[in-house]
N, C-alpha and C positions, 0 to 999 in steps of 0.2 A: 325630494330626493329620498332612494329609500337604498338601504342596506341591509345583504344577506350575511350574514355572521353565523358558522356552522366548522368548530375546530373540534379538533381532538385536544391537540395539545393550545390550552386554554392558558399559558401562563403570559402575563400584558392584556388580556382578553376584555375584561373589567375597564381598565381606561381609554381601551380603543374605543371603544362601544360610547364612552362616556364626554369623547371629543368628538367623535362623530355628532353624539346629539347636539351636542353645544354648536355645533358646524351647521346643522339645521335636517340632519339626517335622519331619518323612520327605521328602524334596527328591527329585522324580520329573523328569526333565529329556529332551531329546534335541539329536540333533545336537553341534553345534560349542558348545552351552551345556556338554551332558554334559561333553563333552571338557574344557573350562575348568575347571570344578568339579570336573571328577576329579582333574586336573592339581597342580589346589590344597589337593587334600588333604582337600576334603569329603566326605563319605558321601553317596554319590545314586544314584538308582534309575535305568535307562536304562525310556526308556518302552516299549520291548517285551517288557520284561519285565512291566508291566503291562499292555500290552494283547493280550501272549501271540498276538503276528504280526509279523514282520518288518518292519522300515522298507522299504519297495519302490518302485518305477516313479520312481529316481533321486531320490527323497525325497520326493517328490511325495505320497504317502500316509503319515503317521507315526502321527498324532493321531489322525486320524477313527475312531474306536473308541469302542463303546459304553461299556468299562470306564475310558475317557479321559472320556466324554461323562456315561455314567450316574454316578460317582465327582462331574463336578459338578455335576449337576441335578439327581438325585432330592430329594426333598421332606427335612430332618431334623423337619419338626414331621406328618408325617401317616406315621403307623405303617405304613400299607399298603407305602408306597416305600419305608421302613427294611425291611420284612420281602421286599420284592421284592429290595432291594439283595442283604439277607442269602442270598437263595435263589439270585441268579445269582451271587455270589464279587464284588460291584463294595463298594467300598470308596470314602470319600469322601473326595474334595479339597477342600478346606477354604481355600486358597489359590490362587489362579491368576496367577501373573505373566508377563506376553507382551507385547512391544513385536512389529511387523509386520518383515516383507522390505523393505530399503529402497528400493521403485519410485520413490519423486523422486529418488533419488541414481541411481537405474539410465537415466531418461530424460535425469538432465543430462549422462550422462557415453558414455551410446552410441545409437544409434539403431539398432542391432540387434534386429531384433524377437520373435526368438525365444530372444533375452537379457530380453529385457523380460516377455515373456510368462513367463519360469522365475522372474522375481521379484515376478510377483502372487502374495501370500499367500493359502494355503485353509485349512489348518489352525488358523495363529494368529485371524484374525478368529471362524470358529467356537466354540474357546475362549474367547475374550472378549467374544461373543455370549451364550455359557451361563453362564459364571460370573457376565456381567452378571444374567440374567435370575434366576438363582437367589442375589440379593445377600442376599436375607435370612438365607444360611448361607454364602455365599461372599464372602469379598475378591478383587476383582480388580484387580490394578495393571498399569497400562500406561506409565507416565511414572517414566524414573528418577529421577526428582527428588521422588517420592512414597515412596521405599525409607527413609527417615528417618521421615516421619508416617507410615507403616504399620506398623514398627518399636515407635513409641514408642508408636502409639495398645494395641499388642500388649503391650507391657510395662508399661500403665498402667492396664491392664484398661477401655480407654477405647472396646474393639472395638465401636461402638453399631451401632443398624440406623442411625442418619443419619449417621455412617461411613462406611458401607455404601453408601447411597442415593446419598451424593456421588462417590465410586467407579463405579456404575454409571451416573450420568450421565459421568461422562468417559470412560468404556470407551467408551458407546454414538456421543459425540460422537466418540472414536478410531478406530473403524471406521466412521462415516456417511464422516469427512475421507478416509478412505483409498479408501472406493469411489467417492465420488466425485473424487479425485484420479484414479483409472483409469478414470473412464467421460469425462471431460473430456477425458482425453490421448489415448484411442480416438477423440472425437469431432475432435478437432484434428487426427488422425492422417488419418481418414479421412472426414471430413464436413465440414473445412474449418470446424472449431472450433464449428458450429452446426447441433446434432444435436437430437433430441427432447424431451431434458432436457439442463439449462444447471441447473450446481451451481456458488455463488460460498460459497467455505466462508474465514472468518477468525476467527483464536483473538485472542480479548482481551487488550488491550493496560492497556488499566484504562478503568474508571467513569469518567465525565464528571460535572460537578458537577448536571445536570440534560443532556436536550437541548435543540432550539432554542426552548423557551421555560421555565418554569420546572414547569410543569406536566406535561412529556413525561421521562419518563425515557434518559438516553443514556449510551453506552461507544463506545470505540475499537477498533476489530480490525482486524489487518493481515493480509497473506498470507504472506508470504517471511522474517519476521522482521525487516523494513528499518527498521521502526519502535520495536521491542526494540533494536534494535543501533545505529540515529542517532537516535534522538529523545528526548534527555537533558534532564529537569529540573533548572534551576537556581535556579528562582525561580517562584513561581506554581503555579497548579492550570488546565494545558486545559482549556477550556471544550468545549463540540460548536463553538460556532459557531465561537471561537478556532483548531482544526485545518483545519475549510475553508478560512476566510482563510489563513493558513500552507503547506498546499497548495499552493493559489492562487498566493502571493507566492513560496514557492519554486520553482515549475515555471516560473516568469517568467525569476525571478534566475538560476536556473541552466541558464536555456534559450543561455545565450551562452560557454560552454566554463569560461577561465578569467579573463574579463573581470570588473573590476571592478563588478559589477552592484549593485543595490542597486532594490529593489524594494518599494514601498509600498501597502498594500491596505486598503479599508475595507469592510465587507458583503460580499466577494468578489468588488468587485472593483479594479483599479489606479487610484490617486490620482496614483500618482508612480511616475517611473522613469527614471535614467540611470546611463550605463558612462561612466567620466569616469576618469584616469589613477591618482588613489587612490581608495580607499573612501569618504572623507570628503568627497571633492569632488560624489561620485556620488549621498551621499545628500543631501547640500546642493542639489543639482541637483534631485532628485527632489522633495525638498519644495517647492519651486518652482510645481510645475506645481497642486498644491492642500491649500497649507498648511491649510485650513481642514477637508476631507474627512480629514486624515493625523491630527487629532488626535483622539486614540483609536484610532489606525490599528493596525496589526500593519505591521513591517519584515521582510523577510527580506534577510539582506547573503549575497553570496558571495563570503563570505573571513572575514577574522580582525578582530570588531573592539575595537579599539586605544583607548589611552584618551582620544585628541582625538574619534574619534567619540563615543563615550560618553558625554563634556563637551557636544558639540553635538545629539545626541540627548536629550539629558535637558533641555534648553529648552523642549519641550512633552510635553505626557502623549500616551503611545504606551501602548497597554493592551500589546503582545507584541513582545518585537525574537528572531527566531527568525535564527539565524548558524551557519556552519560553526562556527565556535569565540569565544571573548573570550579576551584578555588578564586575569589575572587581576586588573590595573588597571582593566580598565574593568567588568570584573563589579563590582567594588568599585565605583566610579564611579554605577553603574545600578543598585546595590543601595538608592540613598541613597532614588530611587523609591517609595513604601509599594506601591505599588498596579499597580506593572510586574510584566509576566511575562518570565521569562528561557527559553529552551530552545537547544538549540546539539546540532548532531551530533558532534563531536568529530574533525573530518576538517579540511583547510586551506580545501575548496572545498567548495561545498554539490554532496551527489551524493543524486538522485533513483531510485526506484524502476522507474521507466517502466514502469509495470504496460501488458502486452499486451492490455486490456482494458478499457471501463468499459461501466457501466452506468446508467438511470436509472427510480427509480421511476415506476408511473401507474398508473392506477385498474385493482386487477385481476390487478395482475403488475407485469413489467417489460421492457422493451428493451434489449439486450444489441447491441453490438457492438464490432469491434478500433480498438483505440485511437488514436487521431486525432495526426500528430507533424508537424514541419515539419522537411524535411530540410538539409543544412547547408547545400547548393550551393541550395535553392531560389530564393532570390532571383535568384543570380548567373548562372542559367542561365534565369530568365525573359526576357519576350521582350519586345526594345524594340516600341513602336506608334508612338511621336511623332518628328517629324523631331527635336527634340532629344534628346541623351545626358545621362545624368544625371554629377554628378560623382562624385570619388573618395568625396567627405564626402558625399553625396546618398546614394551606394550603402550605405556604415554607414550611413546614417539611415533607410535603406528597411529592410535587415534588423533593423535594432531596430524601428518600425513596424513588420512585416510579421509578426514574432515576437508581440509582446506582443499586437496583433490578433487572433492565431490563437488566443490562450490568454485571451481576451477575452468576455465574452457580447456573443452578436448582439442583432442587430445591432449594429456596432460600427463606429468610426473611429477611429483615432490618427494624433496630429499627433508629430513626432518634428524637433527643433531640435540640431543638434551634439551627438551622441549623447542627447541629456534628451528627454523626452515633455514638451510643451508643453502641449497639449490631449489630451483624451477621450472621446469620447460612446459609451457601450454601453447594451447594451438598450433599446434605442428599438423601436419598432413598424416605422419607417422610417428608410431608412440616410439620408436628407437631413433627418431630423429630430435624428439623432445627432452629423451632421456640424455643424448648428447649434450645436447644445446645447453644442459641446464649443467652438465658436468664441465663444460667449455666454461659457460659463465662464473663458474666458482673457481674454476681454476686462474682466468687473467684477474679473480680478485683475491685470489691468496687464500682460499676459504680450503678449509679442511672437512671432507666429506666421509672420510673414514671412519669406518663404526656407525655409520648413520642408516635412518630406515628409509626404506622405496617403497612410494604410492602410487599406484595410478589408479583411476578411476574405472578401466573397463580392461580386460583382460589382455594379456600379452600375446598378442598371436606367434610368435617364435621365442627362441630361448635368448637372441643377440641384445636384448634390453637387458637381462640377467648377466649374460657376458659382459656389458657395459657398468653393468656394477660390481660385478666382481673386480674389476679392474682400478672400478674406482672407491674401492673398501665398504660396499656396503654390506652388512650382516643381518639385515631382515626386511624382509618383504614383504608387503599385505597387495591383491588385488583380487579382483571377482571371482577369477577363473571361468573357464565357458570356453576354451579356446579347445580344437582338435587335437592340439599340441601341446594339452597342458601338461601331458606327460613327460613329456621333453621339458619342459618347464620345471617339474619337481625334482628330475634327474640332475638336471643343471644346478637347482638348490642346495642339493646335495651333495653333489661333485664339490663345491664349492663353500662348504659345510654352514649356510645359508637357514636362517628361517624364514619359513614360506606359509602363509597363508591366503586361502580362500575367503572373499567375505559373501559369496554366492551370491552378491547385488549389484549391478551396474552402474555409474552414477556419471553418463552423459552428460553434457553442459555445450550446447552446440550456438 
């Protein structure tokens, strides 16, 4: 039996190699593998010596060789291709292990191009293209994390073909990710990220207990690892819908640096929201705005929460409180819960992924474009319109508005009271329907909106959403502007002795 062993990433590489042989296997290798494994004292074959031609054109050609290629592809159950093997000197591999050239690590770390171009892999894909295809006689491992269950399935006589089969599906998914890892970054490079084909590729994260309804099946897949690495179980099982809302609620909370944020979300979208000097004051605040939507909400805190939270939180059922971290007080505390979900990243401040990208399904395909963000100076660098200035607390109140708006579905409004969201209306048809809806809801809760600022996300096409705050005591305004009518818009500011600002940017959420 013989074995191809050809990685980049060489870490376990040494005792693979080294149970193989004890297993009774011929270890064929090249390059900087060879070297390792000679190093170490294993018996290994250099591969020109099997494919009887030089490694050349600065290594560029190693592998590609029939007695590389026919060694793993010929047929072992159709006698013709044993007796072909037999007649040209090819000999079979039985084994193939190859992880690629690291090109994500060569794009994060230089933008040299013909550094980048010397670490797309030809050879290795190849290899793990053939050894996939011919899995009914070859194992092919591509993840060192598989050199244990390949190992033991080999020592247990466990080598099955659905062994085999599970192998070759993860070869094939190892190399679709890696081509399309380089036709993406070609297309970013030179197409302005949107080229002919658009590959969105994510490895799973785990099974969902169904998706959004009970009858659809769902999982979780990330891109970058952000999600294997901050998104820790401590309680509960994520749901599909449970990660949207959490999403949701943390791209909010954490939209405001290192401010005490605290963030409340039901059906994806915000119920509740305020930065208030502790955590405890911020989520106290945020329940405020609709104690009613919040239960069975999902929380996301940005920060550590402590065991007075946890005592005040656990006054109503919260199906998900998602946090930088807990105290192990209050984990205890919100354990007392049956029926809460716990998750926490393990950092002191909630940090997000900011994926450079989303996309959205529709009948057929999808819509692909770069990812929509609200810059920090935005607010502060929009442009007054009203003879009035806003104040110091207007202006914190316009960028918390003007945030959580932006990460809001449209149509949308937010009312925003000394740091706390007082009012809400998103997805509406119409943004004076929204602006209602959200001044309706504050009012059958008692909520005082006066003195508070109005956001929306994309410009007011008439002056009757300003009329509707005037009525309901609002004294400052922040939106894009863009309308035909923004004149009527600022007259209305005025009339109404109103500050009005432009922030010239749009921030759609469909």
């Amino acid at each position: 039996m013989r074995a191809l062993i050809s990685v980049s990433d060489k870490s376990g590489v040494e005792n693979f190699a080294k149970e193989l042989v004890s297993l009774g296997y011929e270890i064929i290798s090249t390059g900087g593998t060879y070297n390792k494994l000679k190093d170490a004292g294993i018996a290994v074959i250099e591969a020109n010596e099997v494919t009887k031609f030089p490694e050349c054109f600065e290594g560029r050609v190693k592998t590609l060789n029939p007695y590389i290629h026919g060694g793993i592809l010929h047929r072992r159950d159709k006698q013709s291709h044993l007796d072909q093997a037999k007649e040209l000197g090819v000999e079979g591999i039985d084994l193939v292990c190859v992880n690629l050239y690291p090109f994500k690590a060569t794009i994060e770390k230089t933008d040299d191009f013909e550094e980048i171009i010397e670490n797309i892999d030809i050879g290795g894909p190849a290899m793990v293209r053939s050894a996939a295809k011919n899995h009914d006689s070859v194992i092919i491992v591509t993840d060192v994390v598989d050199y244990d269950v390949v190992l033991n399935n080999l020592k247990n006589d466990t080598n099955t073909a659905e062994f085999r089969r599970d192998m070759m599906i993860k070869a094939y998914e190892h190399t679709a990710a890696y081509d399309s890892m380089i036709a993406n970054y070609m297309n970013k490079r030179f197409n302005n990220g949107m080229g002919a084909k658009q590959f969105i590729v994510g490895e799973k994260v785990f099974d969902t207990r169904y998706g959004e309804n009970p009858h659809q099946a769902g999982a979780l897949y990330e891109f970058d690892k952000h999600l294997s690495n901050k998104f820790i179980t401590l309680k509960g099982e994520a749901s599909f819908n449970n990660m949207g809302d959490i999403s949701g609620a943390a791209k909010i909370a954490s939209a405001f640096g290192d401010d005490n944020a605290v963030c409340i979300v039901k059906h994806g979208n915000p119920c509740g929201f305020a930065i208030k000097d502790t955590l405890l004051e911020s989520y106290t605040e945020a329940l405020k705005c609709d104690p009613i939507s919040a239960f069975g909400g999902v929380v996301a805190v940005n920060g550590i929460v402590d065991l007075d939270l946890a005592i005040k939180m656990n006054e109503i059922f919260l199906e998900v409180v998602f946090a930088a971290d807990f105290t192990a007080e209050a984990e205890e505390e919100l354990n007392k819960k049956k029926r809460i979900k716990l998750f926490k990243q393990g950092t002191t401040k909630l940090e997000m992924a900011n994926d450079a990208f989303n996309f959205k399904i529709v009948d057929g395909g999808f819509v692909y474009q770069d990812a929509d963000f609200v810059e920090d100076d935005e607010v502060r660098n929009s442009e007054l319109k009203s003879k009035r200035e806003a104040s110091e607390q207007e202006v914190k109140d316009m960028e918390i508005a003007y945030k959580v708006a932006s990460l809001t579905k449209s149509n949308c409004v937010v009312y925003v009271k000394n740091s706390a969201m007082v009012a809400v209306g998103m997805g509406m048809t119409s943004r004076v329907d929204a602006a209602k809806a959200a001044l309706r809801k504050a009012e059958d809760l008692g909520l005082d909106v006066t003195g508070s600022v109005l956001a929306s996300e994309a410009f007011f096409p008439f002056r009757d959403s300003i009329d509707a705050a005037e009525e309901a005591g609002v004294k400052c305004v922040i939106e894009p502007g863009g309308s035909i009518r923004d004149d009527e818009i600022i007259e209305a500011a005025d009339e109404f002795g109103m500050a009005l600002y432009f922030s010239g940017k749009r921030h759609f959420l469909h």
